[in-house]
HTML snippet that shows the backbone in 3Dmol.js (N, CA, C, O; Angstrom):
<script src="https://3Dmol.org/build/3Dmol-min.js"></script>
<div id="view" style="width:600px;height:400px;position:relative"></div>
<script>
const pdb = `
ATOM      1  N   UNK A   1      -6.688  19.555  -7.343  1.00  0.00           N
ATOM      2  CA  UNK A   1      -5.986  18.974  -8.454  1.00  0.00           C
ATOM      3  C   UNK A   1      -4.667  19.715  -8.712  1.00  0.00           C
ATOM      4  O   UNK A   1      -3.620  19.097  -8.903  1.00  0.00           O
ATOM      5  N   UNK A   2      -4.761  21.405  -8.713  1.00  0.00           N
ATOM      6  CA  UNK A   2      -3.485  21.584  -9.076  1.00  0.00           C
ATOM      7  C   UNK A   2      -2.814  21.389  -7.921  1.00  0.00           C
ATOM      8  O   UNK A   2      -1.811  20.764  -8.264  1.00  0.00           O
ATOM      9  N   UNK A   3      -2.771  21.590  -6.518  1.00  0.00           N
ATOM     10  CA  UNK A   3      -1.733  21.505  -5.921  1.00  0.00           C
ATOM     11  C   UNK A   3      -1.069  20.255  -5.329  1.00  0.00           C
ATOM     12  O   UNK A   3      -0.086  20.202  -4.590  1.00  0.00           O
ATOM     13  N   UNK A   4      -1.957  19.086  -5.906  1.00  0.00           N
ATOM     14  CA  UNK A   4      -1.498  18.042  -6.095  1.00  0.00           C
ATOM     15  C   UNK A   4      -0.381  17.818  -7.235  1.00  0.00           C
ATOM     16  O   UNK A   4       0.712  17.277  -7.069  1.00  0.00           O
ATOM     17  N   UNK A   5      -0.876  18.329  -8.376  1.00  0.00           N
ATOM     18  CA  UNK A   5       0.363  18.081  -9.085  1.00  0.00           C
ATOM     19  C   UNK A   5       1.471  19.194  -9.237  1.00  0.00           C
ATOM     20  O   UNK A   5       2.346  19.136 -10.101  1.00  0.00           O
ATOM     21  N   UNK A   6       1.352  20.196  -8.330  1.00  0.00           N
ATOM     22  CA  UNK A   6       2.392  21.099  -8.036  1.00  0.00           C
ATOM     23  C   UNK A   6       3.432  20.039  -6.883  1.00  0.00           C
ATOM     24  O   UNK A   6       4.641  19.808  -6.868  1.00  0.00           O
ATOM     25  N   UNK A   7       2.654  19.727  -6.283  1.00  0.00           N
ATOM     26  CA  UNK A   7       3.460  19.050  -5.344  1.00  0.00           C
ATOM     27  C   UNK A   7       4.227  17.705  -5.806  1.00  0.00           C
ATOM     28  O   UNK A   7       5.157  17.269  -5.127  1.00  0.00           O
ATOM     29  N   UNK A   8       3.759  17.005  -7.099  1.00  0.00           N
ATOM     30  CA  UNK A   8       4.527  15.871  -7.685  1.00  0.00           C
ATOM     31  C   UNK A   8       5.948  16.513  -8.800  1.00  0.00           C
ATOM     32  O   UNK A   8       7.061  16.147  -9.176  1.00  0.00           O
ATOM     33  N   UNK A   9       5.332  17.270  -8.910  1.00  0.00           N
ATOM     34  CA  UNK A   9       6.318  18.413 -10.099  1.00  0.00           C
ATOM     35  C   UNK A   9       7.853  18.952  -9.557  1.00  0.00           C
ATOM     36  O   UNK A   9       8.972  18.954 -10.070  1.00  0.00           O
ATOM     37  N   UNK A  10       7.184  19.504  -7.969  1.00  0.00           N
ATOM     38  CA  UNK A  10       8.412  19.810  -6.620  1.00  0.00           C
ATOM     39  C   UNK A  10       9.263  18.716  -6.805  1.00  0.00           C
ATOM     40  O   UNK A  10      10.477  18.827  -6.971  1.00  0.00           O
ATOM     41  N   UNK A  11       8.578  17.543  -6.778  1.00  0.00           N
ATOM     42  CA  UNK A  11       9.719  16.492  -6.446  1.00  0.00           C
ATOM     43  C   UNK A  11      10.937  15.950  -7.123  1.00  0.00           C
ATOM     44  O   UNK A  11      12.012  15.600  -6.635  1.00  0.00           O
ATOM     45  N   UNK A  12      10.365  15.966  -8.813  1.00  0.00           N
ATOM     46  CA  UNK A  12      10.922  16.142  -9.555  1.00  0.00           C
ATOM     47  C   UNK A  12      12.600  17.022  -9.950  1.00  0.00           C
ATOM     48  O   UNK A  12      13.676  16.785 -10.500  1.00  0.00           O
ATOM     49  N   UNK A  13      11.756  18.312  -9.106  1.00  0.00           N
ATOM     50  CA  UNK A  13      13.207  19.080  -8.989  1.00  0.00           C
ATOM     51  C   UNK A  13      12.798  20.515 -10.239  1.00  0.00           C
ATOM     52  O   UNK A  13      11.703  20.592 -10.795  1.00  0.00           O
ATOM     53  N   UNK A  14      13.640  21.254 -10.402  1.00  0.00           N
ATOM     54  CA  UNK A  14      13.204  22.455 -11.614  1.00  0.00           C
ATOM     55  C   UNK A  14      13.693  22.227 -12.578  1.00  0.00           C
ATOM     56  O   UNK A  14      14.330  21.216 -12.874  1.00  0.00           O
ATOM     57  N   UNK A  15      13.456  23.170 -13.227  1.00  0.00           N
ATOM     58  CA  UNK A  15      13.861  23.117 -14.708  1.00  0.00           C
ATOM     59  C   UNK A  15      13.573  22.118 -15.872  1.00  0.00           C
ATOM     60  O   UNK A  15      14.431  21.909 -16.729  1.00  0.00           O
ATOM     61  N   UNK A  16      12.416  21.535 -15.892  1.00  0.00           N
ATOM     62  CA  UNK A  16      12.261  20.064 -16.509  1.00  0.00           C
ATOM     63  C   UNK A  16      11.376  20.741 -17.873  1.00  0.00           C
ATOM     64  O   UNK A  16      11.305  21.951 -18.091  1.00  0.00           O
ATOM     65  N   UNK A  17      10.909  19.964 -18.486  1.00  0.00           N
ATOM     66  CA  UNK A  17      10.206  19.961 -20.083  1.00  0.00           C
ATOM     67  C   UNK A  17       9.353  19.495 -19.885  1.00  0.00           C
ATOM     68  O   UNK A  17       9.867  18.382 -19.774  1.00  0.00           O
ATOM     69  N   UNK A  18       8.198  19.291 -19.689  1.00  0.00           N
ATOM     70  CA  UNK A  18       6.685  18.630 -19.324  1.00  0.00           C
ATOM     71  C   UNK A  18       5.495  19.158 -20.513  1.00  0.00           C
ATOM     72  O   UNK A  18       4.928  20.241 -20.655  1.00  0.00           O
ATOM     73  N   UNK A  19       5.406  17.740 -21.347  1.00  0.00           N
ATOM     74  CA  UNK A  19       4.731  17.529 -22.123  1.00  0.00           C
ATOM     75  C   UNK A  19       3.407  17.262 -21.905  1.00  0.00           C
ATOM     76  O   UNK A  19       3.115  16.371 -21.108  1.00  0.00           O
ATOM     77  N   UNK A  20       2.516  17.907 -22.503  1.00  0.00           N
ATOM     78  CA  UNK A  20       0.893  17.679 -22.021  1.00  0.00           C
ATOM     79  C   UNK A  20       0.630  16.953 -23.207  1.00  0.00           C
ATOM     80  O   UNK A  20       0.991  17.372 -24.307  1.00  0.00           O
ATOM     81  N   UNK A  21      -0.006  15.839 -23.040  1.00  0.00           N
ATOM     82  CA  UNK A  21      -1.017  14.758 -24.714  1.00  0.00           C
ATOM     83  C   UNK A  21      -2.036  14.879 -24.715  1.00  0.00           C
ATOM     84  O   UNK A  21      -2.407  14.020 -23.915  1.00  0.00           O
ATOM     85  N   UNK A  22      -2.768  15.307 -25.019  1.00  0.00           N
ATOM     86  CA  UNK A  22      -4.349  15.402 -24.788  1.00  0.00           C
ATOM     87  C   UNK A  22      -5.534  15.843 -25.991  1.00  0.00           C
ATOM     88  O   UNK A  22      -5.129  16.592 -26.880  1.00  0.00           O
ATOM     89  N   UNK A  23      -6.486  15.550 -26.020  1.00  0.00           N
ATOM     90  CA  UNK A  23      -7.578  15.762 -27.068  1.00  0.00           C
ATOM     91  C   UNK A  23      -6.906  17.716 -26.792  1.00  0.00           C
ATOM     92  O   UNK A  23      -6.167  18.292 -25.994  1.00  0.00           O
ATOM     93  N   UNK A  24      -7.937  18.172 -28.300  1.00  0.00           N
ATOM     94  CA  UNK A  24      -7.879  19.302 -28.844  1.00  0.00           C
ATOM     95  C   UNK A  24      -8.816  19.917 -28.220  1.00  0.00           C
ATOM     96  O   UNK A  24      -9.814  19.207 -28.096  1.00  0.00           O
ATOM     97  N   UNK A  25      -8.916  21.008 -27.746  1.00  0.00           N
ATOM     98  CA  UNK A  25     -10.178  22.079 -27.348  1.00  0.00           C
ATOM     99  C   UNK A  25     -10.063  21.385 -25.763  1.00  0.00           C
ATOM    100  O   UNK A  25      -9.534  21.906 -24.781  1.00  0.00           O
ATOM    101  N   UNK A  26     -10.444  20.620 -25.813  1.00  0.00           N
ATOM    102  CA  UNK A  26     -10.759  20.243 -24.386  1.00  0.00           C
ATOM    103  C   UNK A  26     -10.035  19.737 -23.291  1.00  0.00           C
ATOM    104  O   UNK A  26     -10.442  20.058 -22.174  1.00  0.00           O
ATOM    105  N   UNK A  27      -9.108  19.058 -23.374  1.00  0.00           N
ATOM    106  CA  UNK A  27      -7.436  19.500 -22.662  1.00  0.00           C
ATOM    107  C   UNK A  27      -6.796  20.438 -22.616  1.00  0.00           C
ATOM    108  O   UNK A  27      -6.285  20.703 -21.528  1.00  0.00           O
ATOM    109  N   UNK A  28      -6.604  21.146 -23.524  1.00  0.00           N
ATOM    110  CA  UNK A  28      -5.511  22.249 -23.530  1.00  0.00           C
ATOM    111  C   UNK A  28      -6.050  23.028 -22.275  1.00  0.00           C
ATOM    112  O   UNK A  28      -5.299  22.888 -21.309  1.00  0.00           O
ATOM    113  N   UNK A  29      -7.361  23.960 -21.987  1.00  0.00           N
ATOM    114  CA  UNK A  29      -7.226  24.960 -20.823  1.00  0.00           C
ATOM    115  C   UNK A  29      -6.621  23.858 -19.540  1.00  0.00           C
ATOM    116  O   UNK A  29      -5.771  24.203 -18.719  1.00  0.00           O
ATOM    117  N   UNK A  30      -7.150  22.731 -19.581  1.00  0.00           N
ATOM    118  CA  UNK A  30      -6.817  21.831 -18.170  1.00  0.00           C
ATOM    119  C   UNK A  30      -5.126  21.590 -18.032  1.00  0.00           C
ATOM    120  O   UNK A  30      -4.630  21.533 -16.907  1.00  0.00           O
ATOM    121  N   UNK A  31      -4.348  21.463 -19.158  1.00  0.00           N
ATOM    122  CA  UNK A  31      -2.972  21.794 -19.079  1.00  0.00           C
ATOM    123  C   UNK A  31      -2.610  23.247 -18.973  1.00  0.00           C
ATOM    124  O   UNK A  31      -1.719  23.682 -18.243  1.00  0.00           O
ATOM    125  N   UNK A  32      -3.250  23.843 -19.633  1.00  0.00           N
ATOM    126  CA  UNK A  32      -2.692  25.834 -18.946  1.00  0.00           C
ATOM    127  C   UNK A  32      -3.008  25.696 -17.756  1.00  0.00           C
ATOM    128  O   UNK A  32      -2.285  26.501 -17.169  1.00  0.00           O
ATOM    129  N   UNK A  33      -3.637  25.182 -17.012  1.00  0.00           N
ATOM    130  CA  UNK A  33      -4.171  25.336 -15.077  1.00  0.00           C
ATOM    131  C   UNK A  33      -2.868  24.442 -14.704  1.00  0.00           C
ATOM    132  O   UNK A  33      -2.216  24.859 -13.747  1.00  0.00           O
ATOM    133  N   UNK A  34      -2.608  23.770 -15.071  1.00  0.00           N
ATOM    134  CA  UNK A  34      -1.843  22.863 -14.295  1.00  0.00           C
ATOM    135  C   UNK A  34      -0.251  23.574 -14.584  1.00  0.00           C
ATOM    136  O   UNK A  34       0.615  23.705 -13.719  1.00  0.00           O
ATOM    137  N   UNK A  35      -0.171  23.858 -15.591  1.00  0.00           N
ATOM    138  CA  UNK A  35       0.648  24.841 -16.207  1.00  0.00           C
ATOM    139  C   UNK A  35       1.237  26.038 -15.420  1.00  0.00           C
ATOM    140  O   UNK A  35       2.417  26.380 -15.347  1.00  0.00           O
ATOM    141  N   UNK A  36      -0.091  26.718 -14.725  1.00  0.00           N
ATOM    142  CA  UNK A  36       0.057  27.797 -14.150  1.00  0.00           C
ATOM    143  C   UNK A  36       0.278  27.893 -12.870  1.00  0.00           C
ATOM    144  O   UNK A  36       0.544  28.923 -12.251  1.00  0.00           O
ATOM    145  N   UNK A  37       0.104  26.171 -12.210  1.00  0.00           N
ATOM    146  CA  UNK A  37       0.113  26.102 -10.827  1.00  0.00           C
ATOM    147  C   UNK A  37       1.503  26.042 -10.560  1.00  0.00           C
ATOM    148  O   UNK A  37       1.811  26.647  -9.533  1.00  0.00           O
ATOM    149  N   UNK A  38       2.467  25.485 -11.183  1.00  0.00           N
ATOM    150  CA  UNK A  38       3.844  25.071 -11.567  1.00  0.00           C
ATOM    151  C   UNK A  38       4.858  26.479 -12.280  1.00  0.00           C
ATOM    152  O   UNK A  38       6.059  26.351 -12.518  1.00  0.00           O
ATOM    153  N   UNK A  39       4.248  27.483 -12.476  1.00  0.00           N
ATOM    154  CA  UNK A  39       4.705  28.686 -13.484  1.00  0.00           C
ATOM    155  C   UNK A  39       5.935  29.112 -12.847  1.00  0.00           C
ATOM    156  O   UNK A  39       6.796  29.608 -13.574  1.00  0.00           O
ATOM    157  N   UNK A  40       6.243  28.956 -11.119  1.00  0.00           N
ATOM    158  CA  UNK A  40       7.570  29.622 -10.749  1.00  0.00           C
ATOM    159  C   UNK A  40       8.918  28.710 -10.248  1.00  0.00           C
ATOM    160  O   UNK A  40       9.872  28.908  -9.496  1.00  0.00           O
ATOM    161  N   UNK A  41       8.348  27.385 -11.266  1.00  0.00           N
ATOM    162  CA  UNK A  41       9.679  26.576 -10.884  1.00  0.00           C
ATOM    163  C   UNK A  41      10.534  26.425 -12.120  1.00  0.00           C
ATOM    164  O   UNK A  41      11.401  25.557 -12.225  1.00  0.00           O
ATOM    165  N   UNK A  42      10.274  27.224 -12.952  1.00  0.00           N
ATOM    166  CA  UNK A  42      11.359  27.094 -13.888  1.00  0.00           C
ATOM    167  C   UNK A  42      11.204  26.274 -15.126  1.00  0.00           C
ATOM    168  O   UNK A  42      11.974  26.239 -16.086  1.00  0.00           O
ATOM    169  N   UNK A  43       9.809  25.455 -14.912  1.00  0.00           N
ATOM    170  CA  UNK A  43       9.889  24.473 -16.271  1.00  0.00           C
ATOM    171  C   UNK A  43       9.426  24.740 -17.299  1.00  0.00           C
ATOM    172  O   UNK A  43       8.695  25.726 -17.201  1.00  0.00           O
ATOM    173  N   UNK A  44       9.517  24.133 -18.795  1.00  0.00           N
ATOM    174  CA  UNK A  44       9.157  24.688 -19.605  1.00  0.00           C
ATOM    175  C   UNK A  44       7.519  23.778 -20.257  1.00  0.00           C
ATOM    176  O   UNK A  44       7.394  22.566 -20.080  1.00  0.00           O
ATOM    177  N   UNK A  45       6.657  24.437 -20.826  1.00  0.00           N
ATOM    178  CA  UNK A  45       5.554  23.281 -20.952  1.00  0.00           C
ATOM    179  C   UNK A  45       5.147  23.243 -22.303  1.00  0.00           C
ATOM    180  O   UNK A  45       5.169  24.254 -23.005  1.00  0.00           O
ATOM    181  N   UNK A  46       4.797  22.197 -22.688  1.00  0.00           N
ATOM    182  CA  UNK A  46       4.186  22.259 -24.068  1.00  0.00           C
ATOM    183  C   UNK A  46       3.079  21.485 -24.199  1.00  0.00           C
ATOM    184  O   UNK A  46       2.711  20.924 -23.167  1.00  0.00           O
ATOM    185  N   UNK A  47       2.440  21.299 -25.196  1.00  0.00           N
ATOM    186  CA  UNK A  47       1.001  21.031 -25.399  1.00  0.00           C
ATOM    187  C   UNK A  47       0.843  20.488 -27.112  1.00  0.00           C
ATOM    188  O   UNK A  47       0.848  21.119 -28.168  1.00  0.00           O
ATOM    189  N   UNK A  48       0.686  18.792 -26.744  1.00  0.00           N
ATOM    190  CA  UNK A  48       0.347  18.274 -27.947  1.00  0.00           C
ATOM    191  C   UNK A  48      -0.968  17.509 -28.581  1.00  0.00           C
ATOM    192  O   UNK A  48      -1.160  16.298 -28.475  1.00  0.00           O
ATOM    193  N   UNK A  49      -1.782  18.373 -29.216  1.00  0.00           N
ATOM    194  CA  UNK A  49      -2.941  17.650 -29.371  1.00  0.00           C
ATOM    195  C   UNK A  49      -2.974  16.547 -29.991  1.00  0.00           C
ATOM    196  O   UNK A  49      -2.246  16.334 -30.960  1.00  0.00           O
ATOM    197  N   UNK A  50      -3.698  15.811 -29.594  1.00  0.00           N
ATOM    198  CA  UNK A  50      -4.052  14.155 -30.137  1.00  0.00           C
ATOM    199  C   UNK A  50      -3.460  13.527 -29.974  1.00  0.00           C
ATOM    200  O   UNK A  50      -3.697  12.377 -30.343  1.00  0.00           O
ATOM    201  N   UNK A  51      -2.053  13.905 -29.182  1.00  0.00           N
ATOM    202  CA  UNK A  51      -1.047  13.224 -28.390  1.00  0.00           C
ATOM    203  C   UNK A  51       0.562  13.076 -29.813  1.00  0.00           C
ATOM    204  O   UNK A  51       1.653  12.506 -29.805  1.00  0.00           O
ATOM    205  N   UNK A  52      -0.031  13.763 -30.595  1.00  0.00           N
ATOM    206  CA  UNK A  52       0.958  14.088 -32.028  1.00  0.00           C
ATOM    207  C   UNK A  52       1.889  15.338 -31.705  1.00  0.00           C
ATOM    208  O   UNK A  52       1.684  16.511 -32.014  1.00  0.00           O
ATOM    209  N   UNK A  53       3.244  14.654 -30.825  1.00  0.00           N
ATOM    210  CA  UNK A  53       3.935  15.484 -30.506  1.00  0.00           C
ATOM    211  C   UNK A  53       4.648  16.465 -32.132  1.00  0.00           C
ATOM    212  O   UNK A  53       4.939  17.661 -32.120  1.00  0.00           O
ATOM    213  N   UNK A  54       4.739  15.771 -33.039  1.00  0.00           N
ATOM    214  CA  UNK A  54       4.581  16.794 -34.244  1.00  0.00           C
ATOM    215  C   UNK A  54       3.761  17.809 -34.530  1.00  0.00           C
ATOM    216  O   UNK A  54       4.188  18.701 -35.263  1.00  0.00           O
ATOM    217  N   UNK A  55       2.566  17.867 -34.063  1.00  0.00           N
ATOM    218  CA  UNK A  55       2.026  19.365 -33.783  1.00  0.00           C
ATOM    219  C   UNK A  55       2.151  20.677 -32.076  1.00  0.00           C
ATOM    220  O   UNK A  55       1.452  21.630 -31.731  1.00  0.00           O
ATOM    221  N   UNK A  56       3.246  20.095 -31.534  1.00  0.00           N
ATOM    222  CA  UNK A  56       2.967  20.787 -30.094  1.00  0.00           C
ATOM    223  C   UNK A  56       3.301  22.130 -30.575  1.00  0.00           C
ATOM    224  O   UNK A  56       3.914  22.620 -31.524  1.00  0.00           O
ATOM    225  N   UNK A  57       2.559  22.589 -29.396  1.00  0.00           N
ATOM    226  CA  UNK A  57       2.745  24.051 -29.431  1.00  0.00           C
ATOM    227  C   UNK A  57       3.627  23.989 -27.635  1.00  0.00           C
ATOM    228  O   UNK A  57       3.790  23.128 -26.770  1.00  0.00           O
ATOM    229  N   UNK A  58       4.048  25.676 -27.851  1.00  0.00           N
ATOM    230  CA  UNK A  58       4.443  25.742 -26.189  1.00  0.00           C
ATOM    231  C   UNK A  58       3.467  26.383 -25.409  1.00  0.00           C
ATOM    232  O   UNK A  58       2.350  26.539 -25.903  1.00  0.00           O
ATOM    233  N   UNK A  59       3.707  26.785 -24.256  1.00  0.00           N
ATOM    234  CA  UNK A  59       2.553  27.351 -23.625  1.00  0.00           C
ATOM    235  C   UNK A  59       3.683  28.106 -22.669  1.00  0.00           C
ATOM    236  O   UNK A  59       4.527  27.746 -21.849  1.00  0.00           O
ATOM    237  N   UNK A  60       3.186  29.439 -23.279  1.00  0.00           N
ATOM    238  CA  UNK A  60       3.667  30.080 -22.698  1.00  0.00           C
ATOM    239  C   UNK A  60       2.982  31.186 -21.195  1.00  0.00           C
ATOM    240  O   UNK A  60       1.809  31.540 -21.313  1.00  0.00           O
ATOM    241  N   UNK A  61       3.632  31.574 -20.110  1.00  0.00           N
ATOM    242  CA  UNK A  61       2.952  32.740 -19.457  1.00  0.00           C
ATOM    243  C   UNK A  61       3.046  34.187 -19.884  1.00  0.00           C
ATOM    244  O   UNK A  61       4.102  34.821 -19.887  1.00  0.00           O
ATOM    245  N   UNK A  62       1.695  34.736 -20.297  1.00  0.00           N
ATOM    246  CA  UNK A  62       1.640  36.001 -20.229  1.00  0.00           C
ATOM    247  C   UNK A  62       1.108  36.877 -19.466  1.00  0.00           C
ATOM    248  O   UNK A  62      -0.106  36.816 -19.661  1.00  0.00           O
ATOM    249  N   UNK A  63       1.381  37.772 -18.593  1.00  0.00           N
ATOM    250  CA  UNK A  63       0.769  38.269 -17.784  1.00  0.00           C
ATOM    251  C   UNK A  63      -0.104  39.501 -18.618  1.00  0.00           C
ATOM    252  O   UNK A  63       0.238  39.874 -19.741  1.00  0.00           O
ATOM    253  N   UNK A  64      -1.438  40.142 -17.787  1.00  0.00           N
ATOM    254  CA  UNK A  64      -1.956  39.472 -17.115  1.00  0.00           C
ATOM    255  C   UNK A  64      -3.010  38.358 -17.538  1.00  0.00           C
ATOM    256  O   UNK A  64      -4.145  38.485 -17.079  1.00  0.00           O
ATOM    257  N   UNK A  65      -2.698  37.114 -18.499  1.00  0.00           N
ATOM    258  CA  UNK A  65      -3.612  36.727 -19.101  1.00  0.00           C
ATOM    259  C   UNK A  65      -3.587  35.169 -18.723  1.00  0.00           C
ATOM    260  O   UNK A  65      -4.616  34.494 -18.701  1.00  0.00           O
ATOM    261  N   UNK A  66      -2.155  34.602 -18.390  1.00  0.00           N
ATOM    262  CA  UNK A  66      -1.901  33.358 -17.857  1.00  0.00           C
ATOM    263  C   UNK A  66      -1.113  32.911 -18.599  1.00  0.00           C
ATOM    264  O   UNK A  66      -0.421  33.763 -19.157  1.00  0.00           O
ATOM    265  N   UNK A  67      -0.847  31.527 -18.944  1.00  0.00           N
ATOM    266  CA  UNK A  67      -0.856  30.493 -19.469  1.00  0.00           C
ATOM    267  C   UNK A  67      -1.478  30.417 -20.971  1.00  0.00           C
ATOM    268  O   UNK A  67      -2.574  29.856 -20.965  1.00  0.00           O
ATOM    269  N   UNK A  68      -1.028  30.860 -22.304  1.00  0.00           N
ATOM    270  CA  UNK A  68      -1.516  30.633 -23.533  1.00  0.00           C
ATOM    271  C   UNK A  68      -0.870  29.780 -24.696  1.00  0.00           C
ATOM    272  O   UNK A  68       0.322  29.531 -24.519  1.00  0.00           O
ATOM    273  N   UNK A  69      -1.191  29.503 -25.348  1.00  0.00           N
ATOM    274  CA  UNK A  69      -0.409  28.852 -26.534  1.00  0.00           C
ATOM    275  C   UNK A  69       0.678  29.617 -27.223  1.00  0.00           C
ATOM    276  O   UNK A  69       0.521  30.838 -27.259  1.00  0.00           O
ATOM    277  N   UNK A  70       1.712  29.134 -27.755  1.00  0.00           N
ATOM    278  CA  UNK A  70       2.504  29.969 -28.710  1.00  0.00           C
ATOM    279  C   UNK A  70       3.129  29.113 -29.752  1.00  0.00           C
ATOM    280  O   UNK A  70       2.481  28.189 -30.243  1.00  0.00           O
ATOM    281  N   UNK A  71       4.138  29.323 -30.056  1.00  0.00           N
ATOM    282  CA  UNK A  71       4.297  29.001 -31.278  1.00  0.00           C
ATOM    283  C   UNK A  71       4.426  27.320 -31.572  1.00  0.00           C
ATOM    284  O   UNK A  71       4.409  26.613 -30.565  1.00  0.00           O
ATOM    285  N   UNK A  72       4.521  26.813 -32.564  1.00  0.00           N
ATOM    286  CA  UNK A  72       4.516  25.654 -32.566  1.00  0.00           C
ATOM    287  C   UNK A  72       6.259  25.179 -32.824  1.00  0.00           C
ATOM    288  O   UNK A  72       7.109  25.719 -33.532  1.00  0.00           O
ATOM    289  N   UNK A  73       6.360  23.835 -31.846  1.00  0.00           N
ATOM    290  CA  UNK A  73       7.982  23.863 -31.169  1.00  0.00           C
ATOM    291  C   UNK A  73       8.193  22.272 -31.928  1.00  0.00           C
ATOM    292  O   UNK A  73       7.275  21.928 -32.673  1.00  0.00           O
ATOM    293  N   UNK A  74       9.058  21.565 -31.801  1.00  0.00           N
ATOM    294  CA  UNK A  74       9.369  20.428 -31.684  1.00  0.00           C
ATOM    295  C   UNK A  74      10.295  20.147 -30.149  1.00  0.00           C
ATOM    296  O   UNK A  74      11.497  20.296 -29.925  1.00  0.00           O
ATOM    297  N   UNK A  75       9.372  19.770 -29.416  1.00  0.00           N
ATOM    298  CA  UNK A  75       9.626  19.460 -27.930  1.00  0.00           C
ATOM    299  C   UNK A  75      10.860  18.880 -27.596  1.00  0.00           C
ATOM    300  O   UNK A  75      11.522  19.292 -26.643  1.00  0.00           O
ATOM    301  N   UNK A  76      11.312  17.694 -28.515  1.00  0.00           N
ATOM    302  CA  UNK A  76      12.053  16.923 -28.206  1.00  0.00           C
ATOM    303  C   UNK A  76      11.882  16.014 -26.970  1.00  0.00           C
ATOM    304  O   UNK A  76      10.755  15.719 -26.574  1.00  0.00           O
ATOM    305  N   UNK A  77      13.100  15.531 -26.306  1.00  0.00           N
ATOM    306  CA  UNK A  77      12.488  14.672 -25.559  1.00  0.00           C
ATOM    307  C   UNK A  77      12.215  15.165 -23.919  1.00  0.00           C
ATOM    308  O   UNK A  77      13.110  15.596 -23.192  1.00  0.00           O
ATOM    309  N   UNK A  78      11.002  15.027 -23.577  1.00  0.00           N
ATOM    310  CA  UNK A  78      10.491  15.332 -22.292  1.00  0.00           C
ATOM    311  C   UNK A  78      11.155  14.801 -21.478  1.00  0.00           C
ATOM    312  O   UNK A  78      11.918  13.846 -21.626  1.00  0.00           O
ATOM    313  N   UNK A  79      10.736  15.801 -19.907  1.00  0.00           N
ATOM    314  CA  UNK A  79      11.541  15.002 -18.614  1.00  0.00           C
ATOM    315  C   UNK A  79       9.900  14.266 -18.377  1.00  0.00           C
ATOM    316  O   UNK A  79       9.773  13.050 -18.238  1.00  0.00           O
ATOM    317  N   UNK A  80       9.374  14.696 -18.370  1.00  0.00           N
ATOM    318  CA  UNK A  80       8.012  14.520 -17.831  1.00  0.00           C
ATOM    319  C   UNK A  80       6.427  14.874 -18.908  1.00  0.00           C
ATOM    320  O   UNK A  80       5.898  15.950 -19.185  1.00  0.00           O
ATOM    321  N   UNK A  81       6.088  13.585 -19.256  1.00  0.00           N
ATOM    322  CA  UNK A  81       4.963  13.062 -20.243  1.00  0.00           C
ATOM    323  C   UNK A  81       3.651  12.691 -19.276  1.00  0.00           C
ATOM    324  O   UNK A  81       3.452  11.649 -18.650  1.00  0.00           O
ATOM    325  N   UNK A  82       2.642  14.149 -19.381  1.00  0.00           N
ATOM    326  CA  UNK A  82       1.354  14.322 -18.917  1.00  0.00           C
ATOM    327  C   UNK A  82       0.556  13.509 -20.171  1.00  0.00           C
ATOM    328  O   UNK A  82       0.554  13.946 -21.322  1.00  0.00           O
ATOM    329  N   UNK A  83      -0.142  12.221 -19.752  1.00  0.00           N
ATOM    330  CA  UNK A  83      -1.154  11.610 -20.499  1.00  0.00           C
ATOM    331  C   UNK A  83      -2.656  12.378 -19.809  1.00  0.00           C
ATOM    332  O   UNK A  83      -3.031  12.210 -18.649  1.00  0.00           O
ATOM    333  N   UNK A  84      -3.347  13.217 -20.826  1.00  0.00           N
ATOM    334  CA  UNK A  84      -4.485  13.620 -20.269  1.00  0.00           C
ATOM    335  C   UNK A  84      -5.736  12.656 -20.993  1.00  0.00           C
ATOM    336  O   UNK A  84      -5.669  12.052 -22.064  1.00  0.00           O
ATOM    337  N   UNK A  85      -6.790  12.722 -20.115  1.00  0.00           N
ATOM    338  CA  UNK A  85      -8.287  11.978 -20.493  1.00  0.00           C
ATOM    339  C   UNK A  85      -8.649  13.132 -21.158  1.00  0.00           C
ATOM    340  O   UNK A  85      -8.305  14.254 -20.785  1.00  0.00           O
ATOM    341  N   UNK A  86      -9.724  12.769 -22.692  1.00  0.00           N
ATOM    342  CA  UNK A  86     -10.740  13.752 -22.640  1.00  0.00           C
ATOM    343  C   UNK A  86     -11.022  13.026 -24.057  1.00  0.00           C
ATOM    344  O   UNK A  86     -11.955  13.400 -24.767  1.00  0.00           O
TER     345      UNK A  86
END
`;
const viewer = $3Dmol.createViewer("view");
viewer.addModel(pdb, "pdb");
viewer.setStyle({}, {cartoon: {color: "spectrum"}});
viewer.zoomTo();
viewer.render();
</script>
């Protein structure tokens, strides 16, 4: 899974804004993985539960811990809108 969407992300090009939508608790680690597979191309990621981009947070990398939440952002507009199941 991730290096599938590492490899759709490549194509894209760097530096992009990639928005994750997804249920609460149970999306978010599945966007930090996908998050983390993508961590050295430059993009930036955020994470909106219930798909209420008025609450996103960013997700930031911390080493050595990964991929965590941080502060809460107003995203603006994405290059790239992850619809997650859950």
């Amino acid at each position: 899974m991730t290096k599938a969407f590492r490899k759709v992300m490549e194509e894209f090009g760097t530096g992009k804004k990639i928005l994750f939508l997804g249920s609460e608790a149970v999306c978010l680690p599945f966007a930090e993985l996908l998050a983390y597979a993508c961590r050295d191309l430059g993009d930036s990621f955020y994470f909106a539960p219930g798909g209420e981009p008025g609450k996103a947070v960013e997700l930031r990398y911390r080493s050595p811990y990964g991929f965590q939440t941080g502060r809460r952002v107003k995203p603006g507009k994405a290059d790239i809108l992850v619809v997650m199941g859950g």
